[in-house]
N, CA and C atoms of all chains as a GROMACS GRO file, in nm:
protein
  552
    1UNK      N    1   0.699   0.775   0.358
    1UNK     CA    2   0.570   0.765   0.426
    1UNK      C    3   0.478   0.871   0.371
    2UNK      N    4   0.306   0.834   0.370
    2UNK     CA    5   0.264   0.942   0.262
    2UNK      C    6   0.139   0.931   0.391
    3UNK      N    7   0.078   1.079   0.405
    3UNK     CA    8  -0.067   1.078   0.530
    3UNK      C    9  -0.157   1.094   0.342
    4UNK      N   10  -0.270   1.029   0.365
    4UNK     CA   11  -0.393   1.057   0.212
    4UNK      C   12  -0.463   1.136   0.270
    5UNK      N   13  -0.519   1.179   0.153
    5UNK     CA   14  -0.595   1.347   0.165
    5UNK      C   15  -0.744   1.266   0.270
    6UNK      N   16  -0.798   1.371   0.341
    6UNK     CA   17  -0.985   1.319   0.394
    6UNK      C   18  -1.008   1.285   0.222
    7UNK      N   19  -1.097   1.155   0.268
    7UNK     CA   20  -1.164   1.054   0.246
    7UNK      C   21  -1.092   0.970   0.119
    8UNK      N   22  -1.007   0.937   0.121
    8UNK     CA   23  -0.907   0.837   0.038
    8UNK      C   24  -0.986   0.699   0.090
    9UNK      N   25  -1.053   0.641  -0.006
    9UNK     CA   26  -1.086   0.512  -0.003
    9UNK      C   27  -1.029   0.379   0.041
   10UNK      N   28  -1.060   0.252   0.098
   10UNK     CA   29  -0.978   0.187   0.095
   10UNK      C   30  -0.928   0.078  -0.038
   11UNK      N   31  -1.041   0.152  -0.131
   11UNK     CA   32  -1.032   0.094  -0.288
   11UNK      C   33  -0.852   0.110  -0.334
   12UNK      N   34  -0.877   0.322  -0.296
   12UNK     CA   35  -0.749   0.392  -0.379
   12UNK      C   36  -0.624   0.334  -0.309
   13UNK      N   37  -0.637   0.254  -0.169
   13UNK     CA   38  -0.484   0.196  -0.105
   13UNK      C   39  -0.451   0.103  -0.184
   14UNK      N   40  -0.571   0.007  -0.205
   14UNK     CA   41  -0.578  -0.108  -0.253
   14UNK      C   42  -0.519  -0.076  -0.384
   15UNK      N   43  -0.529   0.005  -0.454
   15UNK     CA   44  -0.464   0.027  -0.654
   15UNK      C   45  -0.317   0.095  -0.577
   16UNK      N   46  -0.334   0.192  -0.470
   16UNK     CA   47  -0.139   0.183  -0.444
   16UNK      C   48  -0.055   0.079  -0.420
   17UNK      N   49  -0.112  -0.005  -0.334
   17UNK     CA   50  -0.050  -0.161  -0.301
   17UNK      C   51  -0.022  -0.165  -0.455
   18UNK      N   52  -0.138  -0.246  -0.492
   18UNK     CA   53  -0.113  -0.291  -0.654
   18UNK      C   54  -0.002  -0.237  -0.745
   19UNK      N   55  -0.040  -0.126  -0.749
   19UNK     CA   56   0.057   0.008  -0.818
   19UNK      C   57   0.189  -0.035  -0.830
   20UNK      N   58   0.208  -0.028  -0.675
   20UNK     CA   59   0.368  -0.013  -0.673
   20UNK      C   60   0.407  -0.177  -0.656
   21UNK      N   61   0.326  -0.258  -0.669
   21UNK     CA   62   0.364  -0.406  -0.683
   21UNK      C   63   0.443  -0.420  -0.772
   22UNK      N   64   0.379  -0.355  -0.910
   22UNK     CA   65   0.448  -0.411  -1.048
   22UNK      C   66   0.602  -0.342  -1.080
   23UNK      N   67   0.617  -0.261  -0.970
   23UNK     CA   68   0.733  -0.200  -1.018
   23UNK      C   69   0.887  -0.308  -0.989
   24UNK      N   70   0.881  -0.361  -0.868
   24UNK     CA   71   1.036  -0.466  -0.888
   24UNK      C   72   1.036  -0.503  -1.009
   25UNK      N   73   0.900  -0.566  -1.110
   25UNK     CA   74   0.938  -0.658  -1.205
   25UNK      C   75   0.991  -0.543  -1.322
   26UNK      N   76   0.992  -0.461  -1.316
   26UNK     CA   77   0.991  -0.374  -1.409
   26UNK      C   78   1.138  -0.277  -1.376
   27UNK      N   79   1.102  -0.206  -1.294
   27UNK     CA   80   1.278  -0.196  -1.239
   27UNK      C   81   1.331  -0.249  -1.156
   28UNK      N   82   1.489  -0.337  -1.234
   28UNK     CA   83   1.579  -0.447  -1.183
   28UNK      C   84   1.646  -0.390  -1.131
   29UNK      N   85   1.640  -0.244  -1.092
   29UNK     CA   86   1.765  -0.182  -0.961
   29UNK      C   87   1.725  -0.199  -0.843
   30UNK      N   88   1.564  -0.281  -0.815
   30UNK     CA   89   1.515  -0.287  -0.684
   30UNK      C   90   1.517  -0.401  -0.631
   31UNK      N   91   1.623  -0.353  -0.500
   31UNK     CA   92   1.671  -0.494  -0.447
   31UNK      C   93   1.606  -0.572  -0.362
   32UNK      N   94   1.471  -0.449  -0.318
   32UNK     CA   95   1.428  -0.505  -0.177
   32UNK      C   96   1.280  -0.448  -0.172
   33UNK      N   97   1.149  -0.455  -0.169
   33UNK     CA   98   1.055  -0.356  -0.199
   33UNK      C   99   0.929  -0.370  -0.123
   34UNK      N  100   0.939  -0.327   0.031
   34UNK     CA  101   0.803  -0.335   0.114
   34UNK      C  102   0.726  -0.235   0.121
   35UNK      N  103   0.594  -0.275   0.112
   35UNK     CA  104   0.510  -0.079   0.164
   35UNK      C  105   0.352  -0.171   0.202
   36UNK      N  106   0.317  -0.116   0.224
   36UNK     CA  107   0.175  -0.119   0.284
   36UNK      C  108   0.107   0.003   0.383
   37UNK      N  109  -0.030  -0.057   0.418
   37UNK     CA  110  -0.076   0.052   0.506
   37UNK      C  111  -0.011   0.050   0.668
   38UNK      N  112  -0.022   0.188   0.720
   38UNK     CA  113  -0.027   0.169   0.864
   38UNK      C  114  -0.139   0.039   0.936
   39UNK      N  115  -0.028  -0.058   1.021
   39UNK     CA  116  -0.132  -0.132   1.064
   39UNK      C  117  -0.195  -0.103   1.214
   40UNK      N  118  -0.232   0.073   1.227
   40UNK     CA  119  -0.300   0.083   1.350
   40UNK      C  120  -0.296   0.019   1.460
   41UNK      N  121  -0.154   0.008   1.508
   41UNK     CA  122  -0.125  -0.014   1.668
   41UNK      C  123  -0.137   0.101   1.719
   42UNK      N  124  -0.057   0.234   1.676
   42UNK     CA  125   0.022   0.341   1.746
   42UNK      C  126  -0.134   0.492   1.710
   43UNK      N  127  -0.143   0.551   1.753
   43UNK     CA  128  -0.206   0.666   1.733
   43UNK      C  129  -0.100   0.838   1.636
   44UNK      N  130  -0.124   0.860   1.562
   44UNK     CA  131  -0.090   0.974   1.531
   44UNK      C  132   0.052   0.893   1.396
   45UNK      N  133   0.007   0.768   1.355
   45UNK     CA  134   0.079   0.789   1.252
   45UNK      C  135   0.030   0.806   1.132
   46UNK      N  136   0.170   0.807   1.039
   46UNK     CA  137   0.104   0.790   0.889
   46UNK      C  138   0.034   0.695   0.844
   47UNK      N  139  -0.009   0.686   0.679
   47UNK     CA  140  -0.093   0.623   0.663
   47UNK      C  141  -0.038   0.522   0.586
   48UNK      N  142   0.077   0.537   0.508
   48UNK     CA  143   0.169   0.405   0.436
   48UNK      C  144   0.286   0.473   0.408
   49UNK      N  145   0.360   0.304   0.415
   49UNK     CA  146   0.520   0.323   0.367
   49UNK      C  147   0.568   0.244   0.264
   50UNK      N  148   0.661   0.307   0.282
   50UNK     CA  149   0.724   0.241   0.145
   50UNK      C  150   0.908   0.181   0.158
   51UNK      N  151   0.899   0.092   0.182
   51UNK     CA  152   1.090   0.078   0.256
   51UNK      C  153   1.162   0.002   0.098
   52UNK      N  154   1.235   0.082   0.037
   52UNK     CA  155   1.322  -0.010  -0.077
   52UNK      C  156   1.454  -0.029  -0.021
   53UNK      N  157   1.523  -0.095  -0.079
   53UNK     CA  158   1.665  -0.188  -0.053
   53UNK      C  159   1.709  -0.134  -0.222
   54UNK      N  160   1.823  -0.108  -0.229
   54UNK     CA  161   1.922  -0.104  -0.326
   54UNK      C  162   2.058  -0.142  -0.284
   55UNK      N  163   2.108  -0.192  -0.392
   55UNK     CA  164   2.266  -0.223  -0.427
   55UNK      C  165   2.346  -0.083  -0.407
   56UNK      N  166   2.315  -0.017  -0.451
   56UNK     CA  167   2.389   0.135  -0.455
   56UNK      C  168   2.323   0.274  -0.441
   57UNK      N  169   2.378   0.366  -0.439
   57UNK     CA  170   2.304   0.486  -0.490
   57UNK      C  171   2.284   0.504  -0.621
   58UNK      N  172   2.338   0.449  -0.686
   58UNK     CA  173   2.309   0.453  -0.841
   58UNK      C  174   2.200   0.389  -0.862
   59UNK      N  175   2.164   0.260  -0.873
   59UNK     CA  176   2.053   0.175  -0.870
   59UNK      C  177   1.889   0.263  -0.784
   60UNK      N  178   1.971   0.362  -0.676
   60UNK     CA  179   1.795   0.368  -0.626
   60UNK      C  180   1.827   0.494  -0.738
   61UNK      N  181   1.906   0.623  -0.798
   61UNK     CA  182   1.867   0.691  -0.880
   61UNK      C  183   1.786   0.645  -1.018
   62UNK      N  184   1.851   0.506  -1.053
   62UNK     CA  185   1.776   0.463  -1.128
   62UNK      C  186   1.624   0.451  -1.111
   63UNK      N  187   1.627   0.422  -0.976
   63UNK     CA  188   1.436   0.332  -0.946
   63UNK      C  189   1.396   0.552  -0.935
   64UNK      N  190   1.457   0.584  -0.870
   64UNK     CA  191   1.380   0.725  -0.858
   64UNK      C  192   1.334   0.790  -1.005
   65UNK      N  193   1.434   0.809  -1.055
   65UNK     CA  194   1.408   0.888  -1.196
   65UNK      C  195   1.345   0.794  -1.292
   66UNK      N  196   1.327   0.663  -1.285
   66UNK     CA  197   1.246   0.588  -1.390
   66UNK      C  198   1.113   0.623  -1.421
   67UNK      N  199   1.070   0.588  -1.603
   67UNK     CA  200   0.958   0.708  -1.594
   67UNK      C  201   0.855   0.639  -1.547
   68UNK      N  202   0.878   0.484  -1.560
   68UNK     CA  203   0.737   0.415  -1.500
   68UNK      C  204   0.713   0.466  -1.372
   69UNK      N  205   0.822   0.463  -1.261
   69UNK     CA  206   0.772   0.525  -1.135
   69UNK      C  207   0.708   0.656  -1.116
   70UNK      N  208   0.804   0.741  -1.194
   70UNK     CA  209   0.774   0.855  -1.234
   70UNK      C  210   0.610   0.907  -1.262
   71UNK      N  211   0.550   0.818  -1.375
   71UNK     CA  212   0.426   0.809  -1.381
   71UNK      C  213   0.358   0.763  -1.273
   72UNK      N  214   0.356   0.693  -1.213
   72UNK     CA  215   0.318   0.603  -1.116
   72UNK      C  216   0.271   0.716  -0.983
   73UNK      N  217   0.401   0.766  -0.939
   73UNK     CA  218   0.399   0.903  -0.871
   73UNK      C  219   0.284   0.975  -0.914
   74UNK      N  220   0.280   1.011  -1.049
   74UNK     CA  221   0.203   1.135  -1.102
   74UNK      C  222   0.090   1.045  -1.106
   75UNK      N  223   0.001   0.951  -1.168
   75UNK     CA  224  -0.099   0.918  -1.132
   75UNK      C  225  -0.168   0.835  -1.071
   76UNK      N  226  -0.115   0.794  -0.940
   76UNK     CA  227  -0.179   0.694  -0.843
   76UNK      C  228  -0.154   0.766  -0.720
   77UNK      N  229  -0.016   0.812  -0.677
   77UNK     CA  230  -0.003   0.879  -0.576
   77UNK      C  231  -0.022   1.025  -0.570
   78UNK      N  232   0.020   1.110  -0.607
   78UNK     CA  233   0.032   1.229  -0.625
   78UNK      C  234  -0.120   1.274  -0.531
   79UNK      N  235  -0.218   1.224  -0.639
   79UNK     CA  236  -0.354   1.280  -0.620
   79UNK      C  237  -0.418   1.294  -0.482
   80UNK      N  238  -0.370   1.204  -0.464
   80UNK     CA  239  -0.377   1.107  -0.276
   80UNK      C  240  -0.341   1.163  -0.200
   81UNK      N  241  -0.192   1.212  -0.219
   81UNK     CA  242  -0.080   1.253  -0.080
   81UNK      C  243  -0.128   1.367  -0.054
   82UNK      N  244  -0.140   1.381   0.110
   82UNK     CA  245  -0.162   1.512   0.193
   82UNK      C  246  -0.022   1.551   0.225
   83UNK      N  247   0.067   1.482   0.310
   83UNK     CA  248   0.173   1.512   0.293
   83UNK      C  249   0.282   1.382   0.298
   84UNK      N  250   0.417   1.418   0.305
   84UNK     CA  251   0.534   1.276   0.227
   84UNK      C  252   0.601   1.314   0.299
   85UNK      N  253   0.678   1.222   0.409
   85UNK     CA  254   0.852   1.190   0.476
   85UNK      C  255   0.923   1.100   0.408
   86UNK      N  256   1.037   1.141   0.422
   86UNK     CA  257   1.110   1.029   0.364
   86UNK      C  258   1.306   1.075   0.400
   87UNK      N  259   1.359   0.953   0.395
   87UNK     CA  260   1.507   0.902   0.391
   87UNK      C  261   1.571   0.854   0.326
   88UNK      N  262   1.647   0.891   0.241
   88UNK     CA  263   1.749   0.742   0.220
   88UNK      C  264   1.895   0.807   0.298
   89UNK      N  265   1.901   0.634   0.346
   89UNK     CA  266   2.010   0.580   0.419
   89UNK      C  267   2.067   0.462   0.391
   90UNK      N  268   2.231   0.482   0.430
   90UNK     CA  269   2.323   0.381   0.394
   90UNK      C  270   2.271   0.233   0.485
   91UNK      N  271   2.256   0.147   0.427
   91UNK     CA  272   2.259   0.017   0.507
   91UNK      C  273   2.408  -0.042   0.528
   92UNK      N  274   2.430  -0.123   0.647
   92UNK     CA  275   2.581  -0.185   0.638
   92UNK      C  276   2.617  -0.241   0.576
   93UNK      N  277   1.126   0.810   1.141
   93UNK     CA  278   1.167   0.916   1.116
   93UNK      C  279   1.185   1.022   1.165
   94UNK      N  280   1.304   1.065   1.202
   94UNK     CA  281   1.313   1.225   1.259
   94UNK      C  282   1.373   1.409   1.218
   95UNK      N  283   1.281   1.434   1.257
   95UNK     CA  284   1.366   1.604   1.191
   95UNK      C  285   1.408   1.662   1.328
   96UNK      N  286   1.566   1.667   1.332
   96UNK     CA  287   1.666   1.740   1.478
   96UNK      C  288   1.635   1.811   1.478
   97UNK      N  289   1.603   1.902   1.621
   97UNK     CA  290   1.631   2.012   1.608
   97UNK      C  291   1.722   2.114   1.593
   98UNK      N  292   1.696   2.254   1.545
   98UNK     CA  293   1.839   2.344   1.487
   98UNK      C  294   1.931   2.315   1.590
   99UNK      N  295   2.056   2.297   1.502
   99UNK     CA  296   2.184   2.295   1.590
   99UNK      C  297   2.248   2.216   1.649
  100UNK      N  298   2.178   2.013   1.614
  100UNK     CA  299   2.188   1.927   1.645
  100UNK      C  300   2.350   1.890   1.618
  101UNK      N  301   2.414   1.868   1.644
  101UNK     CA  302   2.570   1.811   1.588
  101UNK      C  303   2.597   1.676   1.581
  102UNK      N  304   2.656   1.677   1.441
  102UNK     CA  305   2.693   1.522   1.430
  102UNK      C  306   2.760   1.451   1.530
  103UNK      N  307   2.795   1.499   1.614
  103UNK     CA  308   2.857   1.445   1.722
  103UNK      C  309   2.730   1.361   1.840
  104UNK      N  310   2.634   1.447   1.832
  104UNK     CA  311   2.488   1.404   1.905
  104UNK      C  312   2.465   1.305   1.831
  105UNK      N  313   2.393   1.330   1.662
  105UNK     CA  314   2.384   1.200   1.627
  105UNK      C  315   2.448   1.130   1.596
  106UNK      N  316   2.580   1.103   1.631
  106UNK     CA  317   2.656   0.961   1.624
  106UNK      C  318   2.617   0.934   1.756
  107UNK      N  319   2.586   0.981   1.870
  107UNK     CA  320   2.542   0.893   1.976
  107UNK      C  321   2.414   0.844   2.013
  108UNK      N  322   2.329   0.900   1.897
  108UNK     CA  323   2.206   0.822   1.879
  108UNK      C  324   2.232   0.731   1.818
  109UNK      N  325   2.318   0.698   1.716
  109UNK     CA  326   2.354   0.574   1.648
  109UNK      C  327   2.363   0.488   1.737
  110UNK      N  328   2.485   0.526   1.812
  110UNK     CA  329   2.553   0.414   1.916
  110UNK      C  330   2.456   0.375   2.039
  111UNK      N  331   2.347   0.464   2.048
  111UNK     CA  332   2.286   0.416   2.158
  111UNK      C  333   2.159   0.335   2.111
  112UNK      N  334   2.140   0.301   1.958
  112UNK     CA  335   2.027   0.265   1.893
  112UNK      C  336   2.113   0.134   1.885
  113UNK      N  337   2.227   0.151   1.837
  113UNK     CA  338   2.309  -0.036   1.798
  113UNK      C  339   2.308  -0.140   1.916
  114UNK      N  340   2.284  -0.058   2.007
  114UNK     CA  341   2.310  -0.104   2.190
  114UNK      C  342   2.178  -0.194   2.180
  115UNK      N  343   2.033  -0.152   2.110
  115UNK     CA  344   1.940  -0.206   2.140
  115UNK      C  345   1.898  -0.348   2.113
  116UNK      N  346   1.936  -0.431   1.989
  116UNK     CA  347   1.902  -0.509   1.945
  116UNK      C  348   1.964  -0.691   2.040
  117UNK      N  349   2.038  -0.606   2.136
  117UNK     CA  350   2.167  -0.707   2.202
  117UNK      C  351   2.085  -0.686   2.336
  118UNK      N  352   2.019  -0.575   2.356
  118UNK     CA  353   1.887  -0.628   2.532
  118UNK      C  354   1.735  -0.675   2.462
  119UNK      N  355   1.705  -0.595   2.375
  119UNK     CA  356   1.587  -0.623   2.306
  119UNK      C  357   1.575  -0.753   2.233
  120UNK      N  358   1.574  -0.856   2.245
  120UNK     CA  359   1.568  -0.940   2.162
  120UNK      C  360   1.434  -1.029   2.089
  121UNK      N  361   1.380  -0.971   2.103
  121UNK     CA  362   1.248  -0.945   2.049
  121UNK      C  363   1.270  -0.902   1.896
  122UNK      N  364   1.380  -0.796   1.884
  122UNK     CA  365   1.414  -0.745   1.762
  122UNK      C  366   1.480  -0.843   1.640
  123UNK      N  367   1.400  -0.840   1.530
  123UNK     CA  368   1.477  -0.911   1.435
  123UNK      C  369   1.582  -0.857   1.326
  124UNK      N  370   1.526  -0.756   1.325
  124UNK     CA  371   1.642  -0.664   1.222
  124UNK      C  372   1.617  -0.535   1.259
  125UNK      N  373   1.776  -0.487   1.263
  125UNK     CA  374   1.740  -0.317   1.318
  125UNK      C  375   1.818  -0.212   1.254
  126UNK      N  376   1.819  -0.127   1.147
  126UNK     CA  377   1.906  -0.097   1.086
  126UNK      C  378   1.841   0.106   1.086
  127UNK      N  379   1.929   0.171   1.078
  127UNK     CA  380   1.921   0.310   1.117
  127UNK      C  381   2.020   0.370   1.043
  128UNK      N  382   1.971   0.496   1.112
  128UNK     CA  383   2.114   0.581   0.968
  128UNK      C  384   2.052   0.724   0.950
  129UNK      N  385   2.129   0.830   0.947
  129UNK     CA  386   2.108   0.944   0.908
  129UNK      C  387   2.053   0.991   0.758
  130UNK      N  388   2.013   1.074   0.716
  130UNK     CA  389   1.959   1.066   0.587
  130UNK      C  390   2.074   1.108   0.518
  131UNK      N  391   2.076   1.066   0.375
  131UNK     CA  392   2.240   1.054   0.298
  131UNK      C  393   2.244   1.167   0.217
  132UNK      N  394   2.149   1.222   0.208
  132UNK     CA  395   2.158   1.385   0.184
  132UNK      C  396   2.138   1.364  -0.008
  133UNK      N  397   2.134   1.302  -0.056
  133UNK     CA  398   2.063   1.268  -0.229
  133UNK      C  399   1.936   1.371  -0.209
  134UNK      N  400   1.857   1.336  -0.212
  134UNK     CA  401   1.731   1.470  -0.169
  134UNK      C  402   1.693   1.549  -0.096
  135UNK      N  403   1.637   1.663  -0.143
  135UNK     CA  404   1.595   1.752  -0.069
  135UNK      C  405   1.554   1.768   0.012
  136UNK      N  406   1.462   1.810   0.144
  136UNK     CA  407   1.308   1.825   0.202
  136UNK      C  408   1.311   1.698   0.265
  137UNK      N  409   1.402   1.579   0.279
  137UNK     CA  410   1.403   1.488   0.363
  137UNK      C  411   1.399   1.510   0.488
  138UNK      N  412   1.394   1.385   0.593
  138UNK     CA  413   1.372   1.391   0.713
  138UNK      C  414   1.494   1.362   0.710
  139UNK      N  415   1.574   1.362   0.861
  139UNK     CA  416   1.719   1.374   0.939
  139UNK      C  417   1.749   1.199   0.918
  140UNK      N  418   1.720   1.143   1.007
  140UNK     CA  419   1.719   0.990   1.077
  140UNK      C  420   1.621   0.944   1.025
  141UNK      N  421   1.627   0.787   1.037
  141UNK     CA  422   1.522   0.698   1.047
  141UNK      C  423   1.535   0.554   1.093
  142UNK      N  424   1.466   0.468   1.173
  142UNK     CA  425   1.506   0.362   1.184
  142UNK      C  426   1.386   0.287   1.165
  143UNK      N  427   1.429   0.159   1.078
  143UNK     CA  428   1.352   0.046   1.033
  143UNK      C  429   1.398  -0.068   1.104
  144UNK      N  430   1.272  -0.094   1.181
  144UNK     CA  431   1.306  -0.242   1.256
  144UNK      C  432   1.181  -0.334   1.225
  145UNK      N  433   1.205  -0.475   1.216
  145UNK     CA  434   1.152  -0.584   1.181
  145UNK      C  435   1.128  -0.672   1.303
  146UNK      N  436   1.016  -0.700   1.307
  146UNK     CA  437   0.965  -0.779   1.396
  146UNK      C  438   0.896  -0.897   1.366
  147UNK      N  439   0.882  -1.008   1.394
  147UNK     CA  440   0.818  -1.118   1.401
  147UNK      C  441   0.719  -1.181   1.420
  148UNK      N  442   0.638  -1.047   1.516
  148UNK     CA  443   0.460  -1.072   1.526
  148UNK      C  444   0.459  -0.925   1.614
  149UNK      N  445   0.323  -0.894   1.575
  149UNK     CA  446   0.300  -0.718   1.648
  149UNK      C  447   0.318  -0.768   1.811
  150UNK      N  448   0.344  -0.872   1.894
  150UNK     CA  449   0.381  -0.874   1.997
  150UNK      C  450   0.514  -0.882   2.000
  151UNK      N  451   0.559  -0.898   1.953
  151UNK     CA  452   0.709  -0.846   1.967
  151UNK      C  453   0.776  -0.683   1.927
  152UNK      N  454   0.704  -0.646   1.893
  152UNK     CA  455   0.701  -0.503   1.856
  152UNK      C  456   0.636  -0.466   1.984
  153UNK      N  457   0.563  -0.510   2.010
  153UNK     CA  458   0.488  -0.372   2.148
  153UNK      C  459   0.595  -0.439   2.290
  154UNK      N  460   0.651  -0.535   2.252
  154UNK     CA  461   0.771  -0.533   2.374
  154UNK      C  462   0.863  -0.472   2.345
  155UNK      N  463   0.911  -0.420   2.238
  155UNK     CA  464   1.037  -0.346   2.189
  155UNK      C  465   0.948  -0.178   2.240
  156UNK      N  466   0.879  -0.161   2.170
  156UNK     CA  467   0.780  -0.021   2.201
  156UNK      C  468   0.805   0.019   2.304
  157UNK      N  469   0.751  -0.128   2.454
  157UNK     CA  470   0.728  -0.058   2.533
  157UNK      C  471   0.831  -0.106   2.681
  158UNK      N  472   0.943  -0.160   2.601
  158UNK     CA  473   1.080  -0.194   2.654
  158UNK      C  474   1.156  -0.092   2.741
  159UNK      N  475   1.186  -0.098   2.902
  159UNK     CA  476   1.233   0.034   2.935
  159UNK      C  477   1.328   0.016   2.938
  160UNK      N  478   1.418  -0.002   2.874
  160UNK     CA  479   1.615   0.011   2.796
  160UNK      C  480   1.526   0.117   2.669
  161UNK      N  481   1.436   0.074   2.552
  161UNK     CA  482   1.380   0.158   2.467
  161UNK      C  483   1.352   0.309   2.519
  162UNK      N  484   1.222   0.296   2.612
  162UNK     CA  485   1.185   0.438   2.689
  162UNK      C  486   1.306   0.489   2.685
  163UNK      N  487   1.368   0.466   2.771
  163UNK     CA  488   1.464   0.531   2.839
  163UNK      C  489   1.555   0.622   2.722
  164UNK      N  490   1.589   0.520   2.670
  164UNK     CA  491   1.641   0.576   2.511
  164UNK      C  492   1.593   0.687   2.478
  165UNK      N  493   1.464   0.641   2.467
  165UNK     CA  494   1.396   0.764   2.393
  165UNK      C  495   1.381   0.887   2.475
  166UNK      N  496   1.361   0.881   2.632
  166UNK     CA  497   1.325   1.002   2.717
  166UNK      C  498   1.492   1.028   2.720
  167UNK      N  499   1.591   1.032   2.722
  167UNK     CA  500   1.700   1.038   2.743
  167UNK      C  501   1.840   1.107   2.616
  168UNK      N  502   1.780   1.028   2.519
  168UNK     CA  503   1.900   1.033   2.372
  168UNK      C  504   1.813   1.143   2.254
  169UNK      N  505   1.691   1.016   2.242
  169UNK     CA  506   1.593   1.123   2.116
  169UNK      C  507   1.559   1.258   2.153
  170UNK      N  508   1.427   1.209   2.264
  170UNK     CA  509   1.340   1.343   2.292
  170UNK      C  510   1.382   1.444   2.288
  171UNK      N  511   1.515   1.478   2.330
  171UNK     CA  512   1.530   1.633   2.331
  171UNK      C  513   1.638   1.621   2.247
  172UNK      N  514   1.615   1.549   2.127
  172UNK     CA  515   1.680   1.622   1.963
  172UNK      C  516   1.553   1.629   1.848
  173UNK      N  517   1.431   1.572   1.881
  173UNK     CA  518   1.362   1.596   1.809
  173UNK      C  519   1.247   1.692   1.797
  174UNK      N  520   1.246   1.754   1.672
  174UNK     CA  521   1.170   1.861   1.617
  174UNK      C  522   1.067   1.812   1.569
  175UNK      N  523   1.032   1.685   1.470
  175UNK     CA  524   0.953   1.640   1.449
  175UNK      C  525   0.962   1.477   1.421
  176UNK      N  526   0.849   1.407   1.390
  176UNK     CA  527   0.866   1.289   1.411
  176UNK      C  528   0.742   1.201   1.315
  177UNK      N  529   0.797   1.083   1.194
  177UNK     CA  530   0.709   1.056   1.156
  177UNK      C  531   0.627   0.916   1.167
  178UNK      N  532   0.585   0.821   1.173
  178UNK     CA  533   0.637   0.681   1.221
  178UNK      C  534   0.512   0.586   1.121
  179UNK      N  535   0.522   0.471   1.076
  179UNK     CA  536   0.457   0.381   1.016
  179UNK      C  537   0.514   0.266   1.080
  180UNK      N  538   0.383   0.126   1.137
  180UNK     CA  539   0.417   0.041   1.161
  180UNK      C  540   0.312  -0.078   1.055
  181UNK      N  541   0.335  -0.138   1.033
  181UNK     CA  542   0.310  -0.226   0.867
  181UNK      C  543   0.324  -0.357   0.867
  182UNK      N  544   0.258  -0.421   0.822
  182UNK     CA  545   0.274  -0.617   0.825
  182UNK      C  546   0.366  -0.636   0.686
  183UNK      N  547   0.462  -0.726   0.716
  183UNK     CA  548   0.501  -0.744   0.594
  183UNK      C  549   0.502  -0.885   0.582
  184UNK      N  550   0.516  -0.892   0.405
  184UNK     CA  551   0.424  -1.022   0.339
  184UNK      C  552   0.504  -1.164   0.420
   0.00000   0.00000   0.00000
């Protein structure tokens, strides 16, 4: 989950959506790949998420350390993020 | 997402587990409910997190505001959590 810095456009969500669209086709370790914005029911949340599905822990090291994401991180998100939560957890 | 507070024992959160698995069997509103401690691969992560799927934002604000949920939460969470992050999101 990432809060964007004051005044993040709704252009710059719109190129993160996009952004991280192209990545399943590109890395095949991603089994599962939702994110979007907060859809403003609740007060005091973040501003987007990001939920992936993998086969293993190996497969999400793959999607983590890949350099496309890697880049991706460094120039679409990075610039943006105020601050980042995050988990990974075993699914059954 | 949650960060325990100091001194939380795995013994506590295995009974947040067990009292989160309890939910999906009164709540039925819920379509997928899957949770889990963080698996410890990275750093600076948050503790817990649970991702649940819903079927239309009215079925989510009955799970929200479900008192088997409350209760949960005034009862099991609230007094293990330190901090707390949350995104709710349409998915495609």
């Amino acid at each position: 989950m990432f809060r964007w810095i004051e005044g993040t456009t709704p252009a710059q969500v719109q190129f993160v959506t996009d952004s991280l669209n192209t990545l399943p086709s590109i890395i095949h370790e991603i089994s599962r790949y939702q994110h979007g914005p907060d859809a403003g029911i609740n007060q005091g949340n973040f501003d987007y998420v990001v939920v992936a599905d993998f086969a293993s822990v190996e497969n999400y090291l793959s999607y983590r350390d890949h350099p496309v994401h890697k880049q991706l991180i460094a120039d679409v998100l990075a610039p943006l993020i105020a601050s980042r939560s995050a988990v990974q957890y075993l699914l059954d």
